[in-house]
Every structure is written in structure tokens, then in C-alpha cells.
C-alpha positions in Angstrom: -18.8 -18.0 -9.5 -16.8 -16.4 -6.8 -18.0 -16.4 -3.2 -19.4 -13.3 -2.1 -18.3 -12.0 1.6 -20.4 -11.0 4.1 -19.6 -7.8 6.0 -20.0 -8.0 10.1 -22.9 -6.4 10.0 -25.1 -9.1 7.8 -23.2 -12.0 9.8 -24.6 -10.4 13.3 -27.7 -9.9 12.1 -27.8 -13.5 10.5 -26.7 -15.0 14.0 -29.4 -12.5 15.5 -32.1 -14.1 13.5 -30.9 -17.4 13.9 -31.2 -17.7 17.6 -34.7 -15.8 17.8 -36.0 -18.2 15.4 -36.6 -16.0 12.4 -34.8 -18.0 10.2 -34.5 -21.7 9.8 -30.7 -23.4 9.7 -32.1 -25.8 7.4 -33.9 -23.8 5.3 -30.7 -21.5 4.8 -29.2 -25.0 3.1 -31.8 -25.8 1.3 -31.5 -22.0 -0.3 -28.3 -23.1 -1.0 -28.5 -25.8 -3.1 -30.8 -24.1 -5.3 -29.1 -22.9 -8.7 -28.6 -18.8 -8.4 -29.3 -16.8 -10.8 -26.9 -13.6 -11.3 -28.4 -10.6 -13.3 -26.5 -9.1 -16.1 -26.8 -5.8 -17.3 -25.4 -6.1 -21.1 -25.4 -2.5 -21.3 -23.1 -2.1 -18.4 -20.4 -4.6 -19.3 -17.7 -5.1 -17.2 -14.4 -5.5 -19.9 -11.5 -4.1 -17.6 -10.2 -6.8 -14.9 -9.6 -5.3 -10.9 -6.4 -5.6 -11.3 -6.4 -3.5 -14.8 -8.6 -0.9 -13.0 -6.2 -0.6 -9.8 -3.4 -0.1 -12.7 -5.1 2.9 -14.5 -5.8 4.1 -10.6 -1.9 3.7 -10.1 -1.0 5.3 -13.8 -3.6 8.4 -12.8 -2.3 8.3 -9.2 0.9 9.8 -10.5 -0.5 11.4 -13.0 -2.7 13.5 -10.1 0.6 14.7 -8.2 2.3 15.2 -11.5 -0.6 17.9 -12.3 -0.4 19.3 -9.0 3.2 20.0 -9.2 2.1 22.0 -12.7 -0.8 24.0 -11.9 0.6 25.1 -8.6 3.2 26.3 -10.6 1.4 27.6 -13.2 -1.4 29.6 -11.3 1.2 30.4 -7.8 -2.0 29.4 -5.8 -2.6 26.0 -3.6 -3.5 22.8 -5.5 -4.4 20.1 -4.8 -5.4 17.3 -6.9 -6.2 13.2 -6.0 -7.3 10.7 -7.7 -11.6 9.6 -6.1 -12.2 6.8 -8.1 -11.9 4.6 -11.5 -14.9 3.1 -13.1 -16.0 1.4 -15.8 -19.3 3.1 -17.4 -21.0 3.1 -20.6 -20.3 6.1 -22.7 -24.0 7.2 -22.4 -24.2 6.9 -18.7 -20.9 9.2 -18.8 -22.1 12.2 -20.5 -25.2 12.5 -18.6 -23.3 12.7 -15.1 -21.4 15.8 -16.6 -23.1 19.1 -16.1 -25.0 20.3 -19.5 -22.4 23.0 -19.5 -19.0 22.5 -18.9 -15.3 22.5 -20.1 -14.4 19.7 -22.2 -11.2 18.8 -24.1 -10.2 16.2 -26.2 -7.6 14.8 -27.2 -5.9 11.8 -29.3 -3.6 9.8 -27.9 -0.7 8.5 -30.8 -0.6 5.7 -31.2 -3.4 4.2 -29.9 -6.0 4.7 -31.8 -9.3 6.8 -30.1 -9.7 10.2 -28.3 -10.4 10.8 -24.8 -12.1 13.6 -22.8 -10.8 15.6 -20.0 -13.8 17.7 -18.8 -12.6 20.1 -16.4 -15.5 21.6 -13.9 -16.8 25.1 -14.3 -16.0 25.7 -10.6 -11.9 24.9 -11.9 -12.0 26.4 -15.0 -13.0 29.5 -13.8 -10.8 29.8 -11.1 -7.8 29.0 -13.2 -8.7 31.7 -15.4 -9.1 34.3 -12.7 -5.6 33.3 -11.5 -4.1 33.6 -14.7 -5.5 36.9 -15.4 -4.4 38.4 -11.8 -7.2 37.7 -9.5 -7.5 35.7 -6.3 -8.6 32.3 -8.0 -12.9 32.9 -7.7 -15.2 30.8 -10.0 -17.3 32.6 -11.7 -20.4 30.4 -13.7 -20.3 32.0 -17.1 -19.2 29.2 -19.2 -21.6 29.2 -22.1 -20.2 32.9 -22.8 -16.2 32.1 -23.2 -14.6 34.7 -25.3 -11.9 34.0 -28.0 -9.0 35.3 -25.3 -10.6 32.9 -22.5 -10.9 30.0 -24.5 -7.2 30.7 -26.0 -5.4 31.1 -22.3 -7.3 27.6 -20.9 -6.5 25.8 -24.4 -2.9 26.9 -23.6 -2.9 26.1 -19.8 -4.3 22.6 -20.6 -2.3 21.9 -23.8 1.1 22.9 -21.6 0.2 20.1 -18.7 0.2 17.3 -21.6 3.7 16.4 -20.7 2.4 15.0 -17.3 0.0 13.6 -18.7 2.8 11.7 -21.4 5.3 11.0 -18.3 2.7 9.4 -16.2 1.5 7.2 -19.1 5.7 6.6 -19.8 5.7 3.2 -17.5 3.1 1.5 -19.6 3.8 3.1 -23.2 5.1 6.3 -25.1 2.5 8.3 -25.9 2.1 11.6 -28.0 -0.9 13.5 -26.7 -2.7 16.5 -28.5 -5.0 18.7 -27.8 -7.6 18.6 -30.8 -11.1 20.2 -29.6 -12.4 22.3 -27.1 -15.8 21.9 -26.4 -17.9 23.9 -23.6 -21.8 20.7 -24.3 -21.3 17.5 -24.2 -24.0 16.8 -26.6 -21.8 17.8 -29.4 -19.1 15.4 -28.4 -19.3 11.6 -29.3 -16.4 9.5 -29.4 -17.8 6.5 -29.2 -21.5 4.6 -29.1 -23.7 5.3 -26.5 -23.3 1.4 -25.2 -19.3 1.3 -25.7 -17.4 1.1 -22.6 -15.8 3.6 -21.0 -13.4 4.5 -18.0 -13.8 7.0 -15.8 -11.3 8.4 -13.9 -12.6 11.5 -11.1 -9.9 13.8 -9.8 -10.7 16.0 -6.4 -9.5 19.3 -7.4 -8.8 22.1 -5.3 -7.5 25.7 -6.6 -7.5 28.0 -4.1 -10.7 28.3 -2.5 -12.5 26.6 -5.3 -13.0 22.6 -5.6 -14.5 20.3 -8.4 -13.8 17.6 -9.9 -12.0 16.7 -13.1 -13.2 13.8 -14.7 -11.1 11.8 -17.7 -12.7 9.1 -19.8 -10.9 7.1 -21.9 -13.1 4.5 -24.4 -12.2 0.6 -24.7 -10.8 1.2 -27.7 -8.0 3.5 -26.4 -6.9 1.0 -23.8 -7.6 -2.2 -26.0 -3.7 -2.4 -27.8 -2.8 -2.0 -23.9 -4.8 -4.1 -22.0 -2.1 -7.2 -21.4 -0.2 -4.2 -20.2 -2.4 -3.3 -17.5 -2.2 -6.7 -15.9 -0.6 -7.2 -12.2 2.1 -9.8 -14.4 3.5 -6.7 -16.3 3.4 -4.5 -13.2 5.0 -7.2 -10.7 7.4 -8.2 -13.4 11.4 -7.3 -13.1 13.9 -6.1 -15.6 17.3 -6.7 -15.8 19.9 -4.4 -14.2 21.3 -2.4 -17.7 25.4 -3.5 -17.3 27.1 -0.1 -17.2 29.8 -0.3 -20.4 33.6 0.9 -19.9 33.4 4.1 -21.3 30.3 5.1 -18.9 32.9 4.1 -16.1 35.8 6.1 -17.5 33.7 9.2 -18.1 32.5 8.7 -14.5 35.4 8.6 -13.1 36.8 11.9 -14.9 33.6 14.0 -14.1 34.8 12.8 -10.1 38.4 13.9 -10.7 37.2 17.3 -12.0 35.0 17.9 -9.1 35.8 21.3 -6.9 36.7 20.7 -3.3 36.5 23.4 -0.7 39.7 22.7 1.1 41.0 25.2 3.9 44.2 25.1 6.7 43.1 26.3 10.3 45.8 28.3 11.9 43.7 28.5 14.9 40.7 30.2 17.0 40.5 32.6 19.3 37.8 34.7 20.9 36.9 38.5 21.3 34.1 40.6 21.9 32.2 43.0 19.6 34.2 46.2 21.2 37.8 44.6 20.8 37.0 43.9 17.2 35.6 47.2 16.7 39.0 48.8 18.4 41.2 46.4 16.0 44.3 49.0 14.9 46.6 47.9 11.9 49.4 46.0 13.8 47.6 44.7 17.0 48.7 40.8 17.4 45.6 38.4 18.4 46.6 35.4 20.6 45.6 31.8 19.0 44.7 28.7 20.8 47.1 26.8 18.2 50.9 26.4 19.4 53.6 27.1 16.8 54.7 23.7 17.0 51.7 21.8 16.6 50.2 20.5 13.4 47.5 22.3 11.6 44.5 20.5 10.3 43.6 20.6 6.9 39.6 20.5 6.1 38.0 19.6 3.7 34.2 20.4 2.8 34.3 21.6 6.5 35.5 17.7 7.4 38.7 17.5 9.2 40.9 14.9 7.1 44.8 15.7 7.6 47.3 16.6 10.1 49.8 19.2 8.1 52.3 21.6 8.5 52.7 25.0 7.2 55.6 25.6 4.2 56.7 27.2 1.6 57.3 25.7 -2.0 58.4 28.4 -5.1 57.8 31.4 -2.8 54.3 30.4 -2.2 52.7 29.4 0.7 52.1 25.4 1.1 51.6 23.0 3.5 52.7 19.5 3.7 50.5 16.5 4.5 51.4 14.8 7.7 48.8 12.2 8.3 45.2 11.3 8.0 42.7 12.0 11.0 40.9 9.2 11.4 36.9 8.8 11.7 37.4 12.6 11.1 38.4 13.2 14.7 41.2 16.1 15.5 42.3 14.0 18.5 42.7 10.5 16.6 45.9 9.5 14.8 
């Protein structure tokens, strides 16, 4: 049996009653010699590991800014979506925390075997569906009443953001998700036995000006094929570098030689003021900083690279490459 810690609150109150005589040193190691007795709840049992549980909070994590990224596309409105905690629950315990009325989905998850439940707060439901039919993003609490069009548009809206749902999953295993019922009580939903363990995972939504949660339980048996999977060893564990083969090199190397450069000769500066360029004639000579005889630099990408001179090659204008400026420096050879 692990040791259990004692915050600094119990330990200063433990020295406080210690030294006013409340409590007895030696009775405090008689206490603990005595056998302790732990009580088990059988109906709550605990079948997912910490370190499983932080790995479905990491999975979900992701999962979390992957559906932000989505519905702020979707509905053009601020979203914001976290992940508030991960917990392991019976299935009964579960569906009575969820409001009598809600928004519930479920879907299977090939190829593990099972279904889960998303079950998506009235308060965000309702504000999705305002945005997607114009409006600011207000909840309104009429979810026992869903018409064929709202209940089509949020089927939609959630059966579109499956592919976040798929990528964040992607580390761990492939997964085909689909969207098989939409339920508005929970008492008609029952995946599993009231006693089988579940896991709970609570988002913080916010849409707009509206917040809720959005709640995701997955049963045992969904995670069961995966549970080795879920352990800190996979996690922690390194692959191999994939060795790159020849022909990935060669058709590097010829999507680099096709690359477009931006490359430009400077034939000098100079500087005038709005009224002479307004007063500019056909003829008029400007005066550059550059002499004739010096060389002109060549840049490229707006990086100074070569020293050249100007030319002519099959009555076109060229120049010829002098030398290379150094650390990108006109004033370096």
C-alpha cells in the first residue's frame, strides 16, 4: 500500500497538537502498527492506471485545440475550448451528472469495438446554431423542441469535426469515427451496464459569449485493445530515424534547382523630393551615387551576394560575375 502524503496544512496542525498535548507521540505509533483497513467501493472501480489517465488527458489535450481551430472556423466567432479534467466513473454515475435534456451523440469508433458519447451542453449547442444560421452566437434553452433542419445543421457541424477527433487519436491508433445517433435524453442511451467503467473527459467551452461544457465518455471496452498503449513506456518510447532512400534525395535536390530566385543589379540610388519627381520631363538625367567605374552589386532575394559588371551578350543586356561579397557585406571582398 503506497504512503499517503500529508499536505502542510495537516503536518502544522499535527505539530500544533503535539506540543499542546492533544495528541500523544506514542500513541500516534501505536496507531501505526495497527493493520489499516482501506475501503473499496466495487462499484467505483478504478481500471485505468495514472499514467493511462494523464495519456487520454494528453490525447484530448490536442484533441481540445484541434476543435478549437475547427469551430472557430466553422462559426467565425471566439472559441475557446480546454480540456478540465479526466475521470474514471461508472456509467450510471455518468448519465445522472448530465442535464435530463441535452445534446448527445454517439458514435463508434472502428476498430475498436464500443461506442462513445459526446454530449454537447444546451448552452453550446444553441449557440452554435444561432451562429450558423446568422445570429450573434445566443443560447437559447429549447432543446426538447429541435426541428428536422436544427437537428440536420448540428449532425453536420459535429459529423464535419470527426477528423480532429481521428488526428488527435492518430499517435496512439487509426481510427475511423462515425456519427451513428443523435439523441437530445440520456435515458434512452445505454452503451454499457450501469456498473461498467467509464471515462470522462470534461471540455470548458466557450463560443462567443456562451460557455459549457462538453463532456466525452468513452466505456472500458473501447479503450481495452489499447490499454498497453496508453502506458508512459509507449509514450516515452523512441523510434528510429526513417533513412531517407536515393531517389527521395535526387528528387530533392531537382525541386531546389527549379526553385525561382528574385535576382536584381542595382545601378544606384539617389534622392529627390515629391515636387522634382512630379516635374520629371522625358529626357531629364538623374545623378546616381554609383560611379561608372565601380562594380554593381547583384542581389539576390534582397541579399547582396556578388560584385558584377554591366555587359552585353547576343544584343542583350548582361552582367558578368566579379566576386562574391562576403557575410553579405557591400564593403567586404
Amino acid at each position: 500500500m503506497a504512503n499517503e502524503v500529508m499536505s502542510q496544512n495537516e503536518i502544522d496542525a499535527l505539530l500544533s497538537a503535539l506540543s499542546s498535548g492533544e495528541m500523544d507521540a506514542n500513541q500516534l505509533k501505536q496507531e501505526e502498527q495497527e493493520k489499516k483497513v482501506r475501503v473499496y467501493d466495487f462499484k467505483r472501480a478504478l481500471r485505468f492506471s495514472k499514467d493511462q489517465i494523464r495519456s487520454i488527458s494528453r490525447i484530448h489535450e490536442n484533441f481540445a485545440r484541434l476543435l478549437t481551430t475547427y469551430f472557430s472556423a466553422q462559426l467565425r466567432t471566439y472559441v475557446n475550448i480546454s480540456v478540465a479534467s479526466v475521470d474514471q466513473i461508472p456509467y450510471e454515475e455518468f448519465i445522472r451528472s448530465i442535464p435530463t435534456i441535452t445534446i448527445l451523440n454517439i458514435y463508434s469508433m472502428q476498430p475498436l469495438h464500443g461506442r462513445i458519447i459526446f454530449e454537447f451542453n444546451p448552452n453550446i449547442a444553441y449557440a452554435m446554431l444561432d451562429r450558423m444560421l446568422g445570429g450573434k452566437g445566443n443560447s437559447v434553452n429549447k432543446v426538447d423542441s429541435l426541428t428536422e433542419i436544427e437537428t440536420t445543421l448540428m449532425s453536420q457541424l459535429f459529423e464535419k469535426g470527426l477528423d480532429n477527433l481521428q488526428e488527435a487519436w492518430s499517435s496512439v491508433i487509426n481510427i475511423d469515427p462515425m456519427l451513428e445517433e443523435f439523441e437530445v435524453n440520456p435515458q434512452f442511451v445505454q452503451l454499457v451496464s450501469p456498473n461498467e467503467t467509464v471515462v470522462v473527459v470534461s471540455l470548458n467551452t466557450t463560443i462567443g459569449e456562451s460557455s459549457g461544457m462538453i463532456n466525452i465518455c468513452i466505456p472500458h471496452v473501447v479503450l481495452e485493445p489499447i490499454i498497453p498503449k496508453l502506458s508512459v513506456h509507449y509514450w516515452m518510447q523512441t523510434e528510429k530515424p526513417k533513412e531517407r532512400k536515393p531517389e527521395e534525395y535526387e528528387n530533392l535536390t531537382k525541386n531546389l534547382e527549379t526553385a525561382e530566385l528574385d535576382m536584381r543589379v542595382l545601378l544606384g540610388e539617389t534622392s529627390i523630393t515629391i515636387e522634382e519627381l512630379l516635374d520629371l520631363q522625358m529626357g531629364d538625367v538623374l545623378h546616381l551615387d554609383q560611379s561608372i567605374d565601380d562594380e554593381l552589386v547583384m542581389q539576390i532575394d534582397q541579399e547582396d551576394l556578388y560584385y558584377v559588371q554591366p555587359g552585353r551578350k547576343k544584343n542583350k543586356l548582361a552582367v558578368q560575375i566579379m566576386k562574391e561579397i562576403k557575410g553579405g557585406d557591400s564593403d567586404d571582398e
